[in-house]
C-alpha positions in Angstrom: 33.1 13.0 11.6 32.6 10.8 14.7 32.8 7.4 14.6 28.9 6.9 15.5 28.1 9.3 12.6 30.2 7.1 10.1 28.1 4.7 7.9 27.9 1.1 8.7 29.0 -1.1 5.9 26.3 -2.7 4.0 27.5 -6.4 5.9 27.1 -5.0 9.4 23.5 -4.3 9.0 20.7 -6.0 10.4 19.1 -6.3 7.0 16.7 -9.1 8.1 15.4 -7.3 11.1 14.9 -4.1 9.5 12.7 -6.1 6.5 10.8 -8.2 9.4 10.0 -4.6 11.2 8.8 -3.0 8.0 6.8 -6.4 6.7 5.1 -6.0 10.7 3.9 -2.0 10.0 2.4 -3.1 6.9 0.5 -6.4 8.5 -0.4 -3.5 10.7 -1.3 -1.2 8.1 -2.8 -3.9 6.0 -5.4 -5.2 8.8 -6.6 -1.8 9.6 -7.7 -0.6 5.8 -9.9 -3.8 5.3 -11.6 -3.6 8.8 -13.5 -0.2 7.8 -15.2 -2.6 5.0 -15.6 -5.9 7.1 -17.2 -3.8 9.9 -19.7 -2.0 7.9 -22.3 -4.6 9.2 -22.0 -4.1 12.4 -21.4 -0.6 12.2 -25.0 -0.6 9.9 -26.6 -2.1 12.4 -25.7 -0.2 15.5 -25.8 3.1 14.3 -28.2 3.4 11.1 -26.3 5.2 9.1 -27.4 6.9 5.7 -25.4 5.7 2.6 -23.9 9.0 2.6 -22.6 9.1 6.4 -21.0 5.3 5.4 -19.7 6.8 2.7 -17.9 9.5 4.8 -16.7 6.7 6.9 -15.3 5.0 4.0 -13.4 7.9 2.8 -11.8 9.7 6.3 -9.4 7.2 7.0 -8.3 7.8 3.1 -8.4 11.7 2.8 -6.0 11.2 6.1 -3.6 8.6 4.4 -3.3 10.7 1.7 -2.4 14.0 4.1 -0.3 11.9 6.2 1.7 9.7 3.4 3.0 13.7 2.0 3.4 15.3 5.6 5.6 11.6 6.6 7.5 11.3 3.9 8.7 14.7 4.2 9.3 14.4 7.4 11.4 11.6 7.1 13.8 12.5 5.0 14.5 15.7 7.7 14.4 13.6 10.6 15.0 10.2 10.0 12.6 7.3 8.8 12.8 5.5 12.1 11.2 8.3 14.4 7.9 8.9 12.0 7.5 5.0 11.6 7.6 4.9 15.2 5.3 8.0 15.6 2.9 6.7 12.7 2.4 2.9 13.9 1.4 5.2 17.8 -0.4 6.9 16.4 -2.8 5.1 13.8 -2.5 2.5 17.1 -3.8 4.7 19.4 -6.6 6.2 17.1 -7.6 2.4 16.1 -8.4 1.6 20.1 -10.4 4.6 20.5 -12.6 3.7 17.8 -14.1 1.2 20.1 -15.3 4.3 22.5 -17.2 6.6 19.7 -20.9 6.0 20.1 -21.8 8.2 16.8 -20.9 8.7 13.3 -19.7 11.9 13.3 -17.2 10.8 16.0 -16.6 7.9 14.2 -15.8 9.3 11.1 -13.2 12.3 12.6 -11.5 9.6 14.5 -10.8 7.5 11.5 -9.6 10.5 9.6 -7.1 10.7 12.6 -6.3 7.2 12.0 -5.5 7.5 8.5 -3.1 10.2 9.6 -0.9 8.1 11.4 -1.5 5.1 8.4 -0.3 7.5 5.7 3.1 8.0 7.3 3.6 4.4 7.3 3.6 3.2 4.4 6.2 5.6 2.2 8.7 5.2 5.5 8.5 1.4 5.2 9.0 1.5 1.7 11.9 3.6 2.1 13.2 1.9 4.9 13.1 -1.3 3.3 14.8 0.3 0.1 17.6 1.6 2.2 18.0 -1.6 4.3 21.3 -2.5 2.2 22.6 0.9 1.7 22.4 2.9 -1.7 21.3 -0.2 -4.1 17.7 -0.9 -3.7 16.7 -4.3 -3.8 13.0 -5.1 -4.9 13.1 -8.3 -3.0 13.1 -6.4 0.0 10.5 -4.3 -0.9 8.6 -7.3 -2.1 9.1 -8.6 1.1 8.0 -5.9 3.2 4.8 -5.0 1.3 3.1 -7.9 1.2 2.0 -7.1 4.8 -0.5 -5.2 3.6 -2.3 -7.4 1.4 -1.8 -10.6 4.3 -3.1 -7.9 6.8 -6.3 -7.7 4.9 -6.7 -11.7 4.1 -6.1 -11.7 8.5 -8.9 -9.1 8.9 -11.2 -10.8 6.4 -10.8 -13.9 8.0 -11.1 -12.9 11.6 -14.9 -11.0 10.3 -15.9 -14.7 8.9 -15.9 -16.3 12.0 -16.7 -12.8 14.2 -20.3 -12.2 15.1 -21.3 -9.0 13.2 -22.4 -7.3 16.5 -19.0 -7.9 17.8 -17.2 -5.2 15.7 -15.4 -3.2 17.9 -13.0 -6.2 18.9 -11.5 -5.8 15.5 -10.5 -2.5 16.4 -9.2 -3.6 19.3 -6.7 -6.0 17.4 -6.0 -3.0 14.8 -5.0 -0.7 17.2 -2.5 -2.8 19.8 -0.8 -4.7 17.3 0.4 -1.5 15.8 1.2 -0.3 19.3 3.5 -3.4 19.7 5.0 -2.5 16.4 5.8 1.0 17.4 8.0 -0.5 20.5 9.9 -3.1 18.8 10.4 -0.5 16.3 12.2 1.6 19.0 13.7 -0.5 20.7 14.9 -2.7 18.0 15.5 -0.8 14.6 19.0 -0.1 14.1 19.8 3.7 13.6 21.2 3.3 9.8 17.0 3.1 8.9 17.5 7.2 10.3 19.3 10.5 10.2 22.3 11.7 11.7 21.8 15.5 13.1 24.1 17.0 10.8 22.1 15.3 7.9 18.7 16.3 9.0 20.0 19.7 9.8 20.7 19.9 5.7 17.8 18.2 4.4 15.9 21.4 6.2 18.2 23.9 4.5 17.7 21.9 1.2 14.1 21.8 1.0 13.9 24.0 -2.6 16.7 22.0 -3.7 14.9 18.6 -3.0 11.7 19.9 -4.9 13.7 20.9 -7.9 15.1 17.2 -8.0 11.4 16.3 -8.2 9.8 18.1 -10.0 12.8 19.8 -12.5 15.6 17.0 -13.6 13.4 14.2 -12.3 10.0 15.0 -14.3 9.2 12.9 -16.3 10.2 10.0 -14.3 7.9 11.6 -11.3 5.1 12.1 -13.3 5.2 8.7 -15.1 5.6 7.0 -11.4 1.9 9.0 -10.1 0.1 8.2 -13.2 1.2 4.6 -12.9 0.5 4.5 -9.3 -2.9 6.5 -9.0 -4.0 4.0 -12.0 -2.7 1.0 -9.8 -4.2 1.8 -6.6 -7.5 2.9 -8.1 -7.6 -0.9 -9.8 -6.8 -2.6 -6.3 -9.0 -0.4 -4.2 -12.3 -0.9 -6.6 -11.3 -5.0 -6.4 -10.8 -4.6 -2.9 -14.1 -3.2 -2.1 -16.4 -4.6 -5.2 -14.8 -7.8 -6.0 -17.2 -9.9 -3.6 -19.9 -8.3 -5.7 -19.0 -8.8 -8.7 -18.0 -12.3 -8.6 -21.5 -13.1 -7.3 -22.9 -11.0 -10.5 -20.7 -13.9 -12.1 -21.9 -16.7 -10.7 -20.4 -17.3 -7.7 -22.2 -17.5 -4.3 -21.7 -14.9 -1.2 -19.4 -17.6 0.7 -17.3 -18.1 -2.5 -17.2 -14.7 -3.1 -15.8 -13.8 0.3 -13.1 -17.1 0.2 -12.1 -15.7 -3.3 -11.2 -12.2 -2.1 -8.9 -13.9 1.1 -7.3 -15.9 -2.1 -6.8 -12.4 -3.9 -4.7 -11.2 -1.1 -3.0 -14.3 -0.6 -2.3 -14.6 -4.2 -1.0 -11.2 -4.4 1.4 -11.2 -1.5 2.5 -14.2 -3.6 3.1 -12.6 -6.6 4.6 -9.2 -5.3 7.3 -11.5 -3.2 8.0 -13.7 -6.7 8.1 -10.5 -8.8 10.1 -8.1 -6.1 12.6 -11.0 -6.2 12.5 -11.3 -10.0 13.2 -7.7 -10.1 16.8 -8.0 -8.6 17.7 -10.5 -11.5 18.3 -10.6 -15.1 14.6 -11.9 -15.8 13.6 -8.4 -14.5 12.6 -7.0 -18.0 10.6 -10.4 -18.6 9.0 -10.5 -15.3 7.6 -7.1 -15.8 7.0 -7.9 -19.6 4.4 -10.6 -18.1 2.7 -9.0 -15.2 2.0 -6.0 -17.4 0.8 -8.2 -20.0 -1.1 -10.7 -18.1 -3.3 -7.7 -16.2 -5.7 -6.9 -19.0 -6.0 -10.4 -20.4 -7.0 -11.2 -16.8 -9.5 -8.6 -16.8 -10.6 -10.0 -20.4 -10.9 -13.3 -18.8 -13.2 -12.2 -15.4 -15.6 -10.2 -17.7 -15.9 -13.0 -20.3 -16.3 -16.2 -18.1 -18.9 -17.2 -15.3 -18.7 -19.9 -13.0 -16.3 -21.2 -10.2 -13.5 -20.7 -12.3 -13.8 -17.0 -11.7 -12.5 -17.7 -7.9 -9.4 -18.6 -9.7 -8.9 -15.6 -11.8 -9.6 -13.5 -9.2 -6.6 -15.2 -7.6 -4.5 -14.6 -10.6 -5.5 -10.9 -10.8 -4.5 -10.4 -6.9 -1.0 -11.6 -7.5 -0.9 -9.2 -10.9 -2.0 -5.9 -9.3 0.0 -6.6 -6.1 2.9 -7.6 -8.2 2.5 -3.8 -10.7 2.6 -2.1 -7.3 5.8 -3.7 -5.9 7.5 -2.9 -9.2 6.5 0.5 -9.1 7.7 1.1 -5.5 11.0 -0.5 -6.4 11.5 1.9 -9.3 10.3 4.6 -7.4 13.5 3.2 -4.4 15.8 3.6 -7.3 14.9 7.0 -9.3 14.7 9.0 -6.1 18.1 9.6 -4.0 18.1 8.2 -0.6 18.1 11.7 1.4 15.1 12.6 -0.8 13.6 8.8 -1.2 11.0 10.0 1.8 9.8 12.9 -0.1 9.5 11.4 -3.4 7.7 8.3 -1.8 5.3 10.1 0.4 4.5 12.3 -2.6 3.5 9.3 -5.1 1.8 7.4 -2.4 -0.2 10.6 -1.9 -1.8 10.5 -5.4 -2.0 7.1 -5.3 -4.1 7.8 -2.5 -6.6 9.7 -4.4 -7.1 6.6 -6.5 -7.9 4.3 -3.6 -10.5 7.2 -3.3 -11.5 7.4 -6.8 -11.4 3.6 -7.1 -14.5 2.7 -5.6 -16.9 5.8 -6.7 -15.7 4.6 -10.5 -17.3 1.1 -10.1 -20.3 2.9 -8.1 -20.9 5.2 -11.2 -21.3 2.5 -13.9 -23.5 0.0 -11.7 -25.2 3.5 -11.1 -25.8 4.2 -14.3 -27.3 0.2 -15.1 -24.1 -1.0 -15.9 -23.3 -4.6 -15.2 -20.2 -6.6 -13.3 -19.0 -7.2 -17.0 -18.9 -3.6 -17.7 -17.1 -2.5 -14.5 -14.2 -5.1 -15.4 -14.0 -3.9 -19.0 -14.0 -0.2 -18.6 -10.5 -1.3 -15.9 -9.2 -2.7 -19.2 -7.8 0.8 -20.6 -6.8 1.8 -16.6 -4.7 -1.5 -16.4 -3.0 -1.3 -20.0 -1.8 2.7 -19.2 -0.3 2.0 -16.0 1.4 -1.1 -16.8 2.3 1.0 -20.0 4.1 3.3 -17.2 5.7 0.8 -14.7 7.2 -0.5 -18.1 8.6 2.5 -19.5 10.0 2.8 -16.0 12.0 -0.2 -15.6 13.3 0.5 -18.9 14.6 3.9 -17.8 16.5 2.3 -14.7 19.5 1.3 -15.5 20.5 -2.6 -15.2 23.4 -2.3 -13.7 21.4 -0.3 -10.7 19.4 -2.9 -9.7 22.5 -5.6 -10.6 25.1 -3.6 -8.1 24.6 -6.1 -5.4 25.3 -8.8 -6.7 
């Protein structure tokens, strides 16, 4: 073995820069989801679309995150996580800019199906990267750290649409597509090859593909299938709040300008609580950190449903720094059940299905105001969504062992 192809020891890496790099792809990643929903006005307004072509719009750039987060995660784990984070920030980049030259919805839509493409082989590869940063020991502060991009990405986009004529729509694209392209070169030049593979490794991870699949899906089972159910029940919870909560806090009292402040405080308050909890999770209070956020999720839900009022702002707070804090702990188990040289796959594969909740999400809330349900209702029928997957994110952090998490200390 040459002395290039030799691993670095853990206190020769550049742990910080390789967490900064990974929290910048998912500010990136972040801003571009919520811009689909804060330019729906001025998208409305220049093109007329039927509720059915905005719905299409709505879904592309998900139906390609959830094709690209498999295809990327795969990928990575033959090739290397640098070169597809590179490749993904370029391209969902790239795709983001040329929104602002479509003059049609059909064009439109297919270019943000392209888009979601390049953002679905972001976000497993970060993940990873960030769980590999110190070697073989996971650490969920790091991956604390480096997700809560995508929830400040969203407050940034929100608040950029407050102050942004509607009309003006396209300039958020504009912003969405070359801060990911500035991303994708400090990536390259920047990211220190340890985040990657040497030949010889990705040469065997091609040869191994069956193998890697049986580690899934044959020794690793249960644990796989516990980690989708718990993560297509998460991301369907965040993805309604992140497109209905505005609505429904109005339904509970609150006016549109509230409304709209209270979902910036959401994702602030979550990137909060995933960085508290993903830091939590690399102590002894790990068990009774996940105890409360699992806990506290439902009785939040309770709470939102029961009570009307300006005190709802504040719950909805509270509830943004739960949910973000269940999906942090479910990546970090997810960093620790899967080896590293399958970590991509096994990452790409979860945030795949969890994909089809962010897709499934939305319609749900759709179907009971639909059918004359209220904002009450919508929040209670969550309550058994929210009390199953915190039922899994527990019973995963009880099948990692202690001493997993512990070995770097």
């Amino acid at each position: 073995m040459t002395a290039s192809a030799l691993p670095r020891p853990e206190a020769a890496r550049p742990v910080g820069l390789i967490i900064a790099l990974c929290l910048a792809a998912a500010l990136c990643e972040g801003f571009d989801i919520q811009i689909a929903g804060v330019s729906a006005a001025g998208i409305g307004r220049e093109f007329h679309p039927s509720p059915g072509a905005l719905g299409w719009f709505f879904s592309a750039a998900n139906i390609g995150l959830l094709i690209g987060a498999v295809i990327g995660g795969r990928l990575s784990d033959r090739i290397g996580r640098k070169p597809v984070l590179v490749a993904s920030l370029a391209v969902f980049g790239l795709f983001s800019l040329s929104t602002t030259l479509v003059h049609d919805m059909q064009t439109l839509t297919a270019v943000r199906l392209l888009t979601g493409l390049g953002l679905g082989g972001c976000m497993p590869n970060l993940i990873a990267a960030a769980a590999g940063a110190r070697g073989a020991t996971p650490r969920g502060g790091d991956i604390g750290t480096s997700y809560i991009g995508m929830p400040l990405g969203g407050a940034i986009a929100s608040l950029i649409a407050v102050v942004l004529p509607a009309d003006h729509w396209r300039q958020l694209f504009i912003v969405g597509g070359l801060t990911p392209l500035a991303a994708a070169a400090a990536m390259a030049a920047f990211m220190p090859s340890i985040v990657g593979r040497e030949p010889a490794q990705a040469a065997a991870a091609s040869r191994d593909t069956m193998r890697d699949l049986r580690e899934l899906f044959g020794g690793r089972l249960a644990q796989t299938a516990t980690l989708w159910i718990g993560l297509f029940l998460a991301v369907l919870t965040l993805h309604l709040m992140l497109n209905w909560l505005p609505l429904l806090l109005v339904a509970q009292g609150l006016t549109k300008s509230q409304a709209a402040l209270a979902q910036v405080g959401f994702n602030v308050a979550g990137s909060a609580g995933a960085l508290l909890v993903g830091r939590l999770l690399d102590t002894r209070a790990r068990r009774p950190a996940v105890v409360l956020c699992v806990s506290a999720l439902p009785l939040i839900l309770l709470s939102l449903a029961a009570i009307h009022g300006p005190a709802t702002a504040g719950l909805a707070m509270v509830l943004g720094a739960s949910l973000l804090a269940l999906q942090v702990i479910l990546f970090s188990v997810a960093g620790s059940i899967y080896a590293e040289r399958i970590r991509g796959t096994g990452l790409g594969a979860a945030v795949g299905v969890g994909r089809v909740g962010s897709i499934t999400g939305p319609a749900f809330a759709a179907v009971l105001l639909a059918s004359g349900g209220n904002s009450a209702q919508v929040l209670m029928g969550l309550l058994p969504i929210a009390v199953v997957a915190g039922i899994c994110a527990a019973a995963l952090t009880w099948r990692t062992p202690e001493g997993q998490v512990l070995a770097t200390h």
